[in-house]
C-alpha positions as CSV (number, residue, x, y, z in Angstrom):
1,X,-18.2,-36.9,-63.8
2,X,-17.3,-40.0,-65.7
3,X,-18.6,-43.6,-64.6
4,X,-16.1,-46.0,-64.4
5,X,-15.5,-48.2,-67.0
6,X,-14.0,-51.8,-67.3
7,X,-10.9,-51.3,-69.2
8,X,-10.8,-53.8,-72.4
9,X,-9.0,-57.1,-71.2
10,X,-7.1,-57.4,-75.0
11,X,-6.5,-61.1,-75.8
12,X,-4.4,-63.2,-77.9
13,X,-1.1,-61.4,-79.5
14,X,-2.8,-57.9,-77.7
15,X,-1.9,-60.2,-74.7
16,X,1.2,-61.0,-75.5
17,X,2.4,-57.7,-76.9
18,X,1.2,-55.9,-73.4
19,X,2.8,-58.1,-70.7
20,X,6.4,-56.9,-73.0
21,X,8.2,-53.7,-72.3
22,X,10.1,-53.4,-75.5
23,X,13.2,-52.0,-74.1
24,X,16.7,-51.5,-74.8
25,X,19.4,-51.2,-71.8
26,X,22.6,-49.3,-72.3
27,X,21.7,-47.5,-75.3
28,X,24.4,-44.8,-76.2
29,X,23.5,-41.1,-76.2
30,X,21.2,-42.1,-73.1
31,X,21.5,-39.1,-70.4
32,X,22.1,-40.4,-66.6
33,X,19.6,-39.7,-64.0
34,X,16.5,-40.3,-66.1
35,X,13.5,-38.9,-64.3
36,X,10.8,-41.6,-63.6
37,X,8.5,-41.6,-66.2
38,X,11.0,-41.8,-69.4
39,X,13.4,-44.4,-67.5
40,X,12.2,-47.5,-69.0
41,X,11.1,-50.8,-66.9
42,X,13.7,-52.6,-65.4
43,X,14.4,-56.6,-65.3
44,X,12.7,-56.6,-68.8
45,X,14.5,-58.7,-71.8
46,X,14.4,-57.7,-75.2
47,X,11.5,-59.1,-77.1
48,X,12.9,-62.3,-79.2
49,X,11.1,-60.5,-82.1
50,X,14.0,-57.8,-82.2
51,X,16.6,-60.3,-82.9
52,X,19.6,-58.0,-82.4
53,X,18.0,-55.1,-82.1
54,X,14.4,-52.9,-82.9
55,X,12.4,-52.6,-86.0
56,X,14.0,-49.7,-87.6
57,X,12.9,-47.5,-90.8
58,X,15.1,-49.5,-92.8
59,X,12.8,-52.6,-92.8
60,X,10.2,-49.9,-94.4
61,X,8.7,-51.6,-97.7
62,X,9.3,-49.1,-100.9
63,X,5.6,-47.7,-100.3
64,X,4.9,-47.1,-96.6
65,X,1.3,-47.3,-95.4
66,X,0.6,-45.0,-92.0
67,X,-2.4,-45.5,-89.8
68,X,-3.1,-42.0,-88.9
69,X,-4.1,-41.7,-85.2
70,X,-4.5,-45.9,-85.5
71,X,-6.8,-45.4,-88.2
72,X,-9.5,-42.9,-87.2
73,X,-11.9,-44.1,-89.2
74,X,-11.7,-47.1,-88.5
75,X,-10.7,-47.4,-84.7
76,X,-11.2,-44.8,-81.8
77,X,-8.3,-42.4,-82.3
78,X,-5.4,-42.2,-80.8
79,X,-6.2,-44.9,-78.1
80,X,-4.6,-47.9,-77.2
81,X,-6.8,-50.2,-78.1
82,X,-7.2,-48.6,-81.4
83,X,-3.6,-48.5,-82.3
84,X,-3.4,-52.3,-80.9
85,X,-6.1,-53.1,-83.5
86,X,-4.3,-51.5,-86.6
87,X,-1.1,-53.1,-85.3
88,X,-2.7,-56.9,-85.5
89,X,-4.5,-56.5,-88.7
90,X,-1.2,-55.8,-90.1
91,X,-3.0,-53.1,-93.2
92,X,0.1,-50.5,-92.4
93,X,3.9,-50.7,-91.6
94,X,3.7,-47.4,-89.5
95,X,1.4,-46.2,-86.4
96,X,0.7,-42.5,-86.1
97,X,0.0,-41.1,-82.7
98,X,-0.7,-37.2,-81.3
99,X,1.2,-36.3,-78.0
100,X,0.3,-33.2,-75.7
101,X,1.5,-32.4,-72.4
102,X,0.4,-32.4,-69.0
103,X,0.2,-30.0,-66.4
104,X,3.6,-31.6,-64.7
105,X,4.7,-32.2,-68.1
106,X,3.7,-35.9,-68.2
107,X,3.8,-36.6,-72.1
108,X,0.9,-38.5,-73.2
109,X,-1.5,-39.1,-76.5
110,X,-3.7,-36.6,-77.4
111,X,-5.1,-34.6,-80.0
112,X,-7.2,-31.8,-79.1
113,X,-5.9,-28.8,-77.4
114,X,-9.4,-29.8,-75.2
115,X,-10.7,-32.7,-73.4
116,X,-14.0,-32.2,-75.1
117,X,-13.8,-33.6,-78.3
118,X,-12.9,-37.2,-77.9
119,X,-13.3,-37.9,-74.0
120,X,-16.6,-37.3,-71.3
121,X,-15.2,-34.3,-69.9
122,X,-13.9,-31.1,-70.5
123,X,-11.1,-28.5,-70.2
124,X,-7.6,-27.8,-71.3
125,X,-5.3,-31.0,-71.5
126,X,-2.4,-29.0,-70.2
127,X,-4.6,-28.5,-66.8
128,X,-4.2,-32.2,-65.4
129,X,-1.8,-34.1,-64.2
130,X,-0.1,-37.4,-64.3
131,X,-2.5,-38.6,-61.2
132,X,-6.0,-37.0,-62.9
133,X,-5.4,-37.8,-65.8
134,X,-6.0,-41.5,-64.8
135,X,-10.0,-40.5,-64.5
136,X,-10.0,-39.2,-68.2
137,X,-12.1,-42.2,-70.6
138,X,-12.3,-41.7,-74.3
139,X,-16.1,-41.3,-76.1
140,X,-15.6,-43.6,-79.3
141,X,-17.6,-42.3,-81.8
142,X,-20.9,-44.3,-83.1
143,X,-19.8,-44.1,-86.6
144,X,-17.0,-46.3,-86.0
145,X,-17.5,-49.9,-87.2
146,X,-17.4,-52.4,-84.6
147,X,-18.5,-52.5,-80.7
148,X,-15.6,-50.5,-79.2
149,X,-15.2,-49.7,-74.7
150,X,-14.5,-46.2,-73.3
151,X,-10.9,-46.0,-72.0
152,X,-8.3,-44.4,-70.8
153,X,-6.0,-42.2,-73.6
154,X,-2.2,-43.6,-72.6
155,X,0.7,-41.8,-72.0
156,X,3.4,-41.7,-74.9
157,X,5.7,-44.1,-72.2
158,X,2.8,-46.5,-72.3
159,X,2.3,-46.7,-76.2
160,X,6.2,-46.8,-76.8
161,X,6.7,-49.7,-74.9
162,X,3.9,-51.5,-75.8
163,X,4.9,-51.1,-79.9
164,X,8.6,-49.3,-80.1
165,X,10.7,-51.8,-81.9
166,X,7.8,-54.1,-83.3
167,X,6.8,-51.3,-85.8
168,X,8.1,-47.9,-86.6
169,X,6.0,-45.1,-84.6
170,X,5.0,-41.7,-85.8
171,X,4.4,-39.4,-83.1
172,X,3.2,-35.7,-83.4
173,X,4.3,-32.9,-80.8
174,X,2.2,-30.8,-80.6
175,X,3.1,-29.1,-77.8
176,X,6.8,-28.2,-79.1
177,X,8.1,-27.5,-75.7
178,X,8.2,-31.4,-75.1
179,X,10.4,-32.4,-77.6
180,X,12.8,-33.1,-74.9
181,X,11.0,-34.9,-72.7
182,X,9.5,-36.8,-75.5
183,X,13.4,-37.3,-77.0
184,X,14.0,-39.0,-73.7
185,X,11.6,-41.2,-73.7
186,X,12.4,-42.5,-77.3
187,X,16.3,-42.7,-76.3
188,X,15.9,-44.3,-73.0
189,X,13.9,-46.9,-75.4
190,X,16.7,-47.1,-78.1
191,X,14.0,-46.1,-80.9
192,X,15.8,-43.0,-82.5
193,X,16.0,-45.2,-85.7
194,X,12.1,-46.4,-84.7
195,X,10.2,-43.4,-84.3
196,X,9.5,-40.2,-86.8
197,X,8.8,-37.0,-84.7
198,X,6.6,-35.3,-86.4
199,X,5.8,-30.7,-86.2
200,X,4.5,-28.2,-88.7
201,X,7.1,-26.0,-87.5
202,X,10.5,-26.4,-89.9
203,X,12.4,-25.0,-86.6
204,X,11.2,-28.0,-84.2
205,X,12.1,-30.5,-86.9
206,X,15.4,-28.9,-86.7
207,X,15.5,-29.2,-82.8
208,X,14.2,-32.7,-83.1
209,X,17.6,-33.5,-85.4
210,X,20.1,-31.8,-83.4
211,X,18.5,-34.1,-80.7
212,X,19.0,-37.2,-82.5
213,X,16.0,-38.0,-83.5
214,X,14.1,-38.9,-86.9
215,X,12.6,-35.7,-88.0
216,X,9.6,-35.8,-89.9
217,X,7.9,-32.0,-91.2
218,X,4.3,-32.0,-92.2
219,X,2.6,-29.0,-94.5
220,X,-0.4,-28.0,-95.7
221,X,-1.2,-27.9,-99.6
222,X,-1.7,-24.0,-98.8
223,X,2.1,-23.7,-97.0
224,X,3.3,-26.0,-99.9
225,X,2.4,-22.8,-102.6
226,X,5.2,-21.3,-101.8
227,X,7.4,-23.9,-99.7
228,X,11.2,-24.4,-101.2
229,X,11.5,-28.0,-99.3
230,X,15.2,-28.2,-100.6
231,X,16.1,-25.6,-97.8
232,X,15.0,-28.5,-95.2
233,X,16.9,-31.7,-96.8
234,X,20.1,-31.4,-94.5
235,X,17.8,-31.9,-91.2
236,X,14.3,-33.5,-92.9
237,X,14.7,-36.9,-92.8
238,X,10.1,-37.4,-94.3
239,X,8.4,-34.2,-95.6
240,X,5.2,-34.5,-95.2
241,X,2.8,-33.5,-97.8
242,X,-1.1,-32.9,-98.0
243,X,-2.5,-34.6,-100.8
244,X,-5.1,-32.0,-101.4
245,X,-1.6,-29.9,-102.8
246,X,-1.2,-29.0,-106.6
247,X,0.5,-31.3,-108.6
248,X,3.2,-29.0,-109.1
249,X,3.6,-28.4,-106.1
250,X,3.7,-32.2,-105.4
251,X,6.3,-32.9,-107.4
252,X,8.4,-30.2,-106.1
253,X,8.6,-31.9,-102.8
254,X,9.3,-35.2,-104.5
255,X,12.2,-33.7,-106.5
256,X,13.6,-31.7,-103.0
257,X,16.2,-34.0,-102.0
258,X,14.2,-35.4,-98.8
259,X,14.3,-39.2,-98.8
260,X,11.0,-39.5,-97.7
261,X,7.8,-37.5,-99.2
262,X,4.8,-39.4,-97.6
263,X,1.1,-37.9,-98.3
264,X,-1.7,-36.9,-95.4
265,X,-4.9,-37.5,-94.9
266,X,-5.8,-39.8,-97.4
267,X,-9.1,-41.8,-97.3
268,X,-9.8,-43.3,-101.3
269,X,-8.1,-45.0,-103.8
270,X,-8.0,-42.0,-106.3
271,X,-6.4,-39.9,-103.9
272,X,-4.1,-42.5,-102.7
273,X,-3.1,-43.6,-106.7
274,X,-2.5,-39.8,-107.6
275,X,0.1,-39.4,-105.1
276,X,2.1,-42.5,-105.4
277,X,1.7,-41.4,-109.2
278,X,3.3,-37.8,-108.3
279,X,6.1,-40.1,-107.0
280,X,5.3,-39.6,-103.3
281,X,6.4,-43.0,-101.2
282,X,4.0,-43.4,-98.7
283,X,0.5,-42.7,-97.7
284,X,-1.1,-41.7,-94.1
285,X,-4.6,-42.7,-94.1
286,X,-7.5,-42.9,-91.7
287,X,-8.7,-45.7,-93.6
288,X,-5.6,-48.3,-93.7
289,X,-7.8,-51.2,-93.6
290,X,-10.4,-50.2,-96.6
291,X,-7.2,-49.0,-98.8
292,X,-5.7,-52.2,-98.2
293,X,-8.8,-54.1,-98.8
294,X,-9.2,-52.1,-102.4
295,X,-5.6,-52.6,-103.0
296,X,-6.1,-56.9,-102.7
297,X,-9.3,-56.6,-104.7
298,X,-6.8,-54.7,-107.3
299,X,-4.6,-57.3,-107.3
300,X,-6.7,-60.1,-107.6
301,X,-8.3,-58.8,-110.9
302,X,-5.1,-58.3,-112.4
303,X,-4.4,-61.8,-111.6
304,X,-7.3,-63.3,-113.0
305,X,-6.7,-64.8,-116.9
């Protein structure tokens, strides 16, 4: 079994940000009767950061930078404290997340189909529930830079209302069966204009759609060969592509009439320049801060006389 663990007491605008449950009241399309765990907290204000409302895509720069999983190489995936971390340093406009479900269908983040990756213990995540799952802690890995805690992986509630609204979310289902839970959550929240929802499956970003949500399709450079992404456009609304894909193939996705054609996973500069060059407009990377880092060294050069 797993010792106990301190959780990490998060300080300064980690503080602030958790004590805020970024929620909006009264938000149209939101079904009556909400169970428990997607209704969100009540007597909470709006944070004075939303002005009149949440972050939405529209404030997206022209390039969009996603930490993928927070950043994985950077910060222990998909963990709180990890996606707290690539929030504050600021090195991407978007935080990418992985949701599975419990066994009483409690949605919360997660990779692995297993336990035994990423945590101390083992087993299917589908066999816990809401109440055992508060004994799971996460193993960071000891190639990660820094001095990082074990912790608890949070539930998709928690991580939506600790960041919906201050920064657009990117959340993967990969257990398609809770896209409706998970599309409760996000409209109870008023973040359909906040969050992607993200599947491999072209049917599920359809679902996700009809549901009101942003829909965002990811492929592989093998299921981009023969991929016609124009069939997708009407209910797509961010294709996204794996830089490892032929140029042509690239560029095909670019030119398919989806507004958004971000690239995944990318970890150097060349890769990152070759896509952006290919005329994709945004990059998910496990490496957000070393990109960013690369791309002010850049800059600074240029500048110099």
């Amino acid at each position: 079994m797993v010792a106990m663990v301190t959780r990490i007491a998060l300080t300064g605008l980690a503080s602030a940000v958790s004590v805020v449950s970024l929620t909006l009241t009264g938000s149209a399309g939101v079904a009556p009767a909400l169970p428990a765990d997607i209704r969100p907290p009540a007597g909470q204000t709006r944070p004075l950061e939303w002005g009149s409302g949440p972050l939405t895509v529209a404030a997206l720069p022209r390039i969009a930078y996603v930490a993928h999983r927070g950043g994985a190489r950077e910060v222990p995936e998909n963990s709180m404290t990890g996606l707290m971390a690539a929030y504050e340093r600021g090195t991407a406009q978007v935080l990418d997340f992985d949701t599975r479900s419990l066994r009483d269908g409690t949605p919360v983040v997660f990779h692995d189909r297993t336990l035994n990756r990423t945590t101390y213990l083992g087993g299917e995540v589908r066999g816990l529930d809401a109440r055992e799952w508060q004994g799971v802690r996460l193993r960071p890995k000891d190639a990660l830079p820094g001095s990082w805690r074990s912790e608890r992986p949070p539930t998709v509630a928690e991580v939506l209302d600790r960041f919906g609204g201050r920064i657009v979310l990117m959340l993967e289902a990969k257990d398609p069966r809770s896209l409706d839970r998970l599309a409760g959550l996000i409209r109870a929240r008023g973040l359909t204009r906040s969050v992607f929802v993200n599947s491999n499956d072209p049917e599920v970003a359809r679902r996700a759609h009809r549901l009101g949500l942003l829909a965002q399709l990811w492929r592989s450079a093998r299921q981009l060969r023969t991929d016609r992404p124009e069939r997708w456009r009407s209910y797509v609304d961010l294709l996204d592509v794996d830089h490892r894909a032929r140029d042509a193939d690239l560029v095909r996705a670019v030119r398919s009439g989806i507004r958004r054609v971000w690239a995944h996973t990318v970890v150097t500069d060349a890769q990152r320049d070759r896509v952006l060059a290919l005329g994709c407009d945004g990059v998910i990377t496990d490496a957000p801060g070393r990109l960013a880092r690369a791309a002010q060294r850049g800059a600074q050069r240029g500048a110099r006389p």
